[in-house]
C-alpha positions as CSV (number, residue, x, y, z in Angstrom):
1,X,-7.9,-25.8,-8.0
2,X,-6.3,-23.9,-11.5
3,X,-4.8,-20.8,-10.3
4,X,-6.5,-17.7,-12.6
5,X,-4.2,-15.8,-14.4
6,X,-4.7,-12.1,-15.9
7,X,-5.5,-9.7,-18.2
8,X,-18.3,12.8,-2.5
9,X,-16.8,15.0,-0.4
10,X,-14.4,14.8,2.8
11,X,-16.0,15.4,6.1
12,X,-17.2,18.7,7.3
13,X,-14.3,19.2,8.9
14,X,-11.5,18.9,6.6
15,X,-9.8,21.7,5.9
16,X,-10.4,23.5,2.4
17,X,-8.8,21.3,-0.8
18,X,-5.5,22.3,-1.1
19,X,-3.4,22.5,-4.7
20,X,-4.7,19.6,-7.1
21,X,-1.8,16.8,-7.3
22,X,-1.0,15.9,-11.1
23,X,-3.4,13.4,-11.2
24,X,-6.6,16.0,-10.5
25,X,-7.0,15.0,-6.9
26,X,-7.3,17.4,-4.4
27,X,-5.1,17.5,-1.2
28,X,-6.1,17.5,2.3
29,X,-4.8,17.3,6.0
30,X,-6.1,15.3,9.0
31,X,-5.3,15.9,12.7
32,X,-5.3,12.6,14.1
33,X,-2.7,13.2,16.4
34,X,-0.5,13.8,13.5
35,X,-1.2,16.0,10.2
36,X,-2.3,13.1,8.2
37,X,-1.9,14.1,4.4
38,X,-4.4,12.4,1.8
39,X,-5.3,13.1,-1.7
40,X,-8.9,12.7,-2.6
41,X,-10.6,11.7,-5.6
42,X,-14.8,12.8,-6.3
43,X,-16.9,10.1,-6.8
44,X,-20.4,8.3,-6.1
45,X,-20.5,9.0,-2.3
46,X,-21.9,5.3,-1.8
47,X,-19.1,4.1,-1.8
48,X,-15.0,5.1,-0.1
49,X,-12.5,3.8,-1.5
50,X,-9.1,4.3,0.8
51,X,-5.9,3.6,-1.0
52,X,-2.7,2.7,1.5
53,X,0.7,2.7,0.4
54,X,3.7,0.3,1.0
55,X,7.0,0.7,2.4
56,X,8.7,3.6,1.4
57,X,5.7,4.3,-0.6
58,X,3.1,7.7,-0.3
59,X,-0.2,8.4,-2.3
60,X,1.5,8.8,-5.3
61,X,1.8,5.2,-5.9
62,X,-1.8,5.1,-6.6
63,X,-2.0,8.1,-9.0
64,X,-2.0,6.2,-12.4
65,X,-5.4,4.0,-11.1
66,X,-7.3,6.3,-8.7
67,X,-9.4,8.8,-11.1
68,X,-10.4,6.1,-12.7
69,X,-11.2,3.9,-9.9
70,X,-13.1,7.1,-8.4
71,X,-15.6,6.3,-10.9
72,X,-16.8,3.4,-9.0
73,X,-16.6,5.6,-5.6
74,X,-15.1,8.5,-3.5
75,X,-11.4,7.8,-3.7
76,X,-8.9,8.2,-1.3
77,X,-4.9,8.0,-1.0
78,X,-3.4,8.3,2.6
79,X,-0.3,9.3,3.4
80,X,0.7,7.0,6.7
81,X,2.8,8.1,9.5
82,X,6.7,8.9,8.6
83,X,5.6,8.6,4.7
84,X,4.8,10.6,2.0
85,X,3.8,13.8,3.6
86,X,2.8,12.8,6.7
87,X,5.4,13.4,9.6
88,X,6.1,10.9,12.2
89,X,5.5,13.2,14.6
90,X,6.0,10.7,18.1
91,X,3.8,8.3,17.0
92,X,5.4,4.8,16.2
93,X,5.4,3.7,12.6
94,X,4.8,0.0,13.1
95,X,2.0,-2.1,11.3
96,X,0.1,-2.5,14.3
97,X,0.3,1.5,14.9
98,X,-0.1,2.8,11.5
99,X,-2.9,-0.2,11.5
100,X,-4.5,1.7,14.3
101,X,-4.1,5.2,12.5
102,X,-6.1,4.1,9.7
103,X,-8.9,2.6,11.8
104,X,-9.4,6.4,13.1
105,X,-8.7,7.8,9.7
106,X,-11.7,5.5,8.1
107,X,-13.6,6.6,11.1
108,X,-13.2,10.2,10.0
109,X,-13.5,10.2,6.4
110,X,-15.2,7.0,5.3
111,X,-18.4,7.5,3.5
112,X,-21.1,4.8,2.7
113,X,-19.5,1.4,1.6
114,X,-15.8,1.0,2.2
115,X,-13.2,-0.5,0.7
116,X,-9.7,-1.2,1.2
117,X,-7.0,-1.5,-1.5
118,X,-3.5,-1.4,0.1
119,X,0.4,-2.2,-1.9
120,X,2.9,-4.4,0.0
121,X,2.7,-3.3,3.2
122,X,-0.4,-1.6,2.7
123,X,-2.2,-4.7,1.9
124,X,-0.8,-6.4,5.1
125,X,-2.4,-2.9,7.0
126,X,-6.0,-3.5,4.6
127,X,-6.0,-7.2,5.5
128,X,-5.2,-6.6,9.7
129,X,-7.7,-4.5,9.5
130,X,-10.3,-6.2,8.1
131,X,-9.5,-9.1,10.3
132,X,-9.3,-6.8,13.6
133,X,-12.5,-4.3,13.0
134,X,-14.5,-6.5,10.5
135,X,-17.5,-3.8,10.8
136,X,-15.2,-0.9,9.7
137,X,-14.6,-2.9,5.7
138,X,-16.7,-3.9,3.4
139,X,-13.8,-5.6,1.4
140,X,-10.5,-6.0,0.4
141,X,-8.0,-5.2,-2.8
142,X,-4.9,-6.8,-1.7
143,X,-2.4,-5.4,-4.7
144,X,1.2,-7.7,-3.8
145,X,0.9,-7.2,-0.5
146,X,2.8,-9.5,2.2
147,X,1.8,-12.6,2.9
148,X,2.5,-15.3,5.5
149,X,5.9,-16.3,4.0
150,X,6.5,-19.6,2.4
151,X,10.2,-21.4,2.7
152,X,9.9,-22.9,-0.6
153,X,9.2,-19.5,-2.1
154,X,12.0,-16.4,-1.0
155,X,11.7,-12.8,-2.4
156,X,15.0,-11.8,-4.4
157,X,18.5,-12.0,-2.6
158,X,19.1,-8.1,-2.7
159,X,15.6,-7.4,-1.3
160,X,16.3,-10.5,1.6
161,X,19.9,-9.1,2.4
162,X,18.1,-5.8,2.6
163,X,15.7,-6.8,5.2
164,X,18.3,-8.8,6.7
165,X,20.5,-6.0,7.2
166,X,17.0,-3.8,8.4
167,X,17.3,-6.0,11.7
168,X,20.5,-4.9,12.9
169,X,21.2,-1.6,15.0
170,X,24.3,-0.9,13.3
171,X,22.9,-2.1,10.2
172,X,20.2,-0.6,9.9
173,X,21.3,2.5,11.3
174,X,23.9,2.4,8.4
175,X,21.2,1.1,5.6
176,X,18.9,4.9,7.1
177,X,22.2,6.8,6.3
178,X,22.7,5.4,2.9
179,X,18.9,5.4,1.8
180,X,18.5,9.4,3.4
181,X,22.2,10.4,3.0
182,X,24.1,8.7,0.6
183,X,21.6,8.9,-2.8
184,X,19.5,11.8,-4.1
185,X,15.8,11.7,-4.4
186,X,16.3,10.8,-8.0
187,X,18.4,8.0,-7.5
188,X,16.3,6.5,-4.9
189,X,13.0,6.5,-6.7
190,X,14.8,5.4,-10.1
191,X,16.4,2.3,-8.3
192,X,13.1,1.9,-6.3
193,X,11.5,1.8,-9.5
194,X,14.2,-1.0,-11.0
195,X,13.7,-3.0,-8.2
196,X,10.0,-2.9,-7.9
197,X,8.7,-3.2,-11.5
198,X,9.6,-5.7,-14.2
199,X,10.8,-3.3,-16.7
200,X,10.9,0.9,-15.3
201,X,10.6,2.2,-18.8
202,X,6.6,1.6,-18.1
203,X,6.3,4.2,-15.1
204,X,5.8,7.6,-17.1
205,X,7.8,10.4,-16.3
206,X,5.4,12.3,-14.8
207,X,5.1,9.5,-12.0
208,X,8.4,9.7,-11.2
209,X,8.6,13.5,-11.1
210,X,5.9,12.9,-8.3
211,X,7.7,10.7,-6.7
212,X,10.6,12.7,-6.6
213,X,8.7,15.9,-5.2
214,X,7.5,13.8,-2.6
215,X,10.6,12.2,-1.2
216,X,12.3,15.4,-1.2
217,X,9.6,16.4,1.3
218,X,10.1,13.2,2.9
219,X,13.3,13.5,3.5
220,X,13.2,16.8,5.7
221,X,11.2,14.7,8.5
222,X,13.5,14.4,11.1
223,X,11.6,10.9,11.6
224,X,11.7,9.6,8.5
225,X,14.5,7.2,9.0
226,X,13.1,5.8,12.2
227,X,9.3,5.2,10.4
228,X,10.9,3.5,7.8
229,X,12.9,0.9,9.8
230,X,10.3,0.7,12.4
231,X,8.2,-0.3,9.5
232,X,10.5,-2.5,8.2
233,X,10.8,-4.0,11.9
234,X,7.2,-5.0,12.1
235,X,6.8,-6.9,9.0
236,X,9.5,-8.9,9.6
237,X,8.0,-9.3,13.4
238,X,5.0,-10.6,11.6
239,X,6.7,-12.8,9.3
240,X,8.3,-14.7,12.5
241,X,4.9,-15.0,13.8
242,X,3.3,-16.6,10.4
243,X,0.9,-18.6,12.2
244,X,-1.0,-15.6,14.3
245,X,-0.7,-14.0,10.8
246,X,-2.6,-16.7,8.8
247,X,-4.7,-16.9,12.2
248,X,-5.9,-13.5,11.4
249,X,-6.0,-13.9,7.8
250,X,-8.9,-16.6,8.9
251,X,-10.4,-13.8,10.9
252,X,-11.7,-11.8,7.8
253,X,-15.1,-12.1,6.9
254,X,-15.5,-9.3,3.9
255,X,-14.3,-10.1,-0.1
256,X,-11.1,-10.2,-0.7
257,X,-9.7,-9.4,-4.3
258,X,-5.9,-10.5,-4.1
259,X,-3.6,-9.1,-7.2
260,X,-0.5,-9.9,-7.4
261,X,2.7,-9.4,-10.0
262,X,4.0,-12.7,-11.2
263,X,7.3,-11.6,-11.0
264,X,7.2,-9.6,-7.8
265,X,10.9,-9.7,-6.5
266,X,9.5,-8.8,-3.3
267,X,6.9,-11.0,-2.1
268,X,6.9,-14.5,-4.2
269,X,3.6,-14.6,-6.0
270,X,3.5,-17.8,-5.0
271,X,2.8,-16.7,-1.7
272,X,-0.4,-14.7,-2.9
273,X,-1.5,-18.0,-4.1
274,X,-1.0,-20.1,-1.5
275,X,-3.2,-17.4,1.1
276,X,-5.9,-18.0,-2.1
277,X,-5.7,-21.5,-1.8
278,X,-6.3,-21.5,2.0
279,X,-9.4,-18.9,1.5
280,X,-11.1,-20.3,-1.7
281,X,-13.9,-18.2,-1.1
282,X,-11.3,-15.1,-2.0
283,X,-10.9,-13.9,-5.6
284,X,-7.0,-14.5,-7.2
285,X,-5.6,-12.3,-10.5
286,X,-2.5,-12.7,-11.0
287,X,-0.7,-10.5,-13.5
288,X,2.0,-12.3,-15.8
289,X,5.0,-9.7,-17.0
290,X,4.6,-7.4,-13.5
291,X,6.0,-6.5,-10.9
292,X,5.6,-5.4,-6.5
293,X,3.3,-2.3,-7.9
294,X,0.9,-3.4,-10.4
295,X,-1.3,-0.4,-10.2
296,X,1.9,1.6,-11.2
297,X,3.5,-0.7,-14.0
298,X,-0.1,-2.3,-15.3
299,X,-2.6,0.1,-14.2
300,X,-5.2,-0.8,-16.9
301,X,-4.9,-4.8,-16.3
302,X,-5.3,-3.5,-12.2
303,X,-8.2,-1.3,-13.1
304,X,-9.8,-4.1,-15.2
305,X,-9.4,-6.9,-12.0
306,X,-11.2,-4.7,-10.0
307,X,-13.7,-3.8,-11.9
308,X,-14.5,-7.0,-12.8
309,X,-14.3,-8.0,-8.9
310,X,-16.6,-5.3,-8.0
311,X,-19.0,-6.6,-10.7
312,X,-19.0,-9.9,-10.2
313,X,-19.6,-9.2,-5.8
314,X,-22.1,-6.7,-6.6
315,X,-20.1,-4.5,-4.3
């Protein structure tokens, strides 16, 4: 088989919009045990998009494809617990528990048709829970998320030795103080953005300024540096247990749109096209020249395999 190649309202409850975000979103707070932060998007109320972020990540990383997306749908970015602007609070930060977080959040704010797009670590969360609560999604947007790992196909030997060094108590506890101690904001969203793009001169300023604002919020939760490595934890926990992951993976019953970077340092895109391969029914873009965040470095060639997904599904 070739492999393809590329090109409403919230709930009653909420809150009243706070300050529009840069990209013309309004944002709002959820108590679901903890003040869950989202930004949200007006669109066709048929239809919910929810947009969850990687590792490290928050809603901004999906501000350069969400207005347009929201076209096709009410659009939704969620902060998940110990990112972005939602606090840890004493909840854990693992997939399985921020997997569990968003089931009640699509509970609460999910309107007609829903769809899940997650990055990275988002995608793993989209796909889990697609495979766990089939009735709550009515598909998928995988965008270089992690995938069962291959041997013949390793991410980058900074980002292994990172997550090598994650595993450790000391380590890790030293790779928290360097990541929330020992660099600025600045300098960790501009080497976040080296590491997880193919070339960084294509995020606009403006993105990064966002980015900034939000991890200098970020960085005031007292839990922040437990989320992350709990986070970090848990997706290497599922990478040593590949086979229940691909055993879930078999689970999920909905359209799945998986978009990947070709040159995605962090998960091997070869690994995106493998899970394709085992799930032929699934749709497969893969964008040449990219990155792990393709809706940030190539948000019009994103926009366009989506679009073209949700065409060609009639979703």
């Amino acid at each position: 088989m070739a492999l393809p190649s590329s090109r409403n309202t919230a709930a009653a409850s909420d809150p009243a919009p706070g300050p529009a975000t840069a990209a013309g979103a309004s944002e709002r707070i959820r108590d679901l045990g903890v003040p869950v932060h989202y930004a949200v998007w007006d669109g066709p109320d048929q239809r919910t998009f929810v947009l969850v972020h990687g590792l490290g990540g928050s809603h901004v990383n999906w501000l350069r494809v969400a207005p347009d997306l929201s076209s096709w749908g009410r659009t939704i970015a969620v902060d998940l617990a110990g990112f972005g602007r939602t606090p840890r609070g004493d909840r854990g930060a693992s997939l399985p528990e921020n997997r569990r977080l968003l089931s009640a959040f699509l509970a609460e704010v999910g309107t007609g048709e829903l769809l899940l797009a997650g990055n990275s670590m988002g995608g793993g969360i989209a796909l889990l829970q697609a495979a766990f609560e089939p009735g709550s999604v009515a598909g998928v947007i995988a965008t270089s998320s992690i995938w069962p790992p291959l041997w013949t196909a390793l991410p980058s030997p900074v980002v292994a030795g990172a997550f090598l060094a994650y595993r450790g108590r000391g380590t890790g506890a030293w790779m928290m103080k360097q990541r929330f101690e020992g660099m600025s904001s600045e300098q960790l969203v501009r080497l976040g953005f080296r590491l997880t793009t193919n070339d960084p001169e294509r995020i606009p300023e403006d993105i990064v300024q966002a980015q900034i604002e939000v991890a200098e919020v970020h960085r005031r939760d007292p839990g922040a540096p437990a989320a992350f490595l709990d986070a970090a934890r848990s997706i290497q926990r599922l990478y040593d247990r590949r086979r229940r992951f691909r055993a879930a993976l078999d689970d999920i019953a909905c359209p799945v749109l998986v978009v990947h970077g070709r040159d995605d340092r962090f998960v091997p895109a070869a690994s995106a096209e493998r899970a394709w391969l085992d799930h032929p029914d699934w749709s497969l873009r893969i964008l040449n020249d990219c990155g792990h965040v393709p809706q940030l470095e190539a948000p019009e060639r994103w926009l366009t395999a989506v679009e073209d997904w949700l065409e060609d599904r009639k979703l």
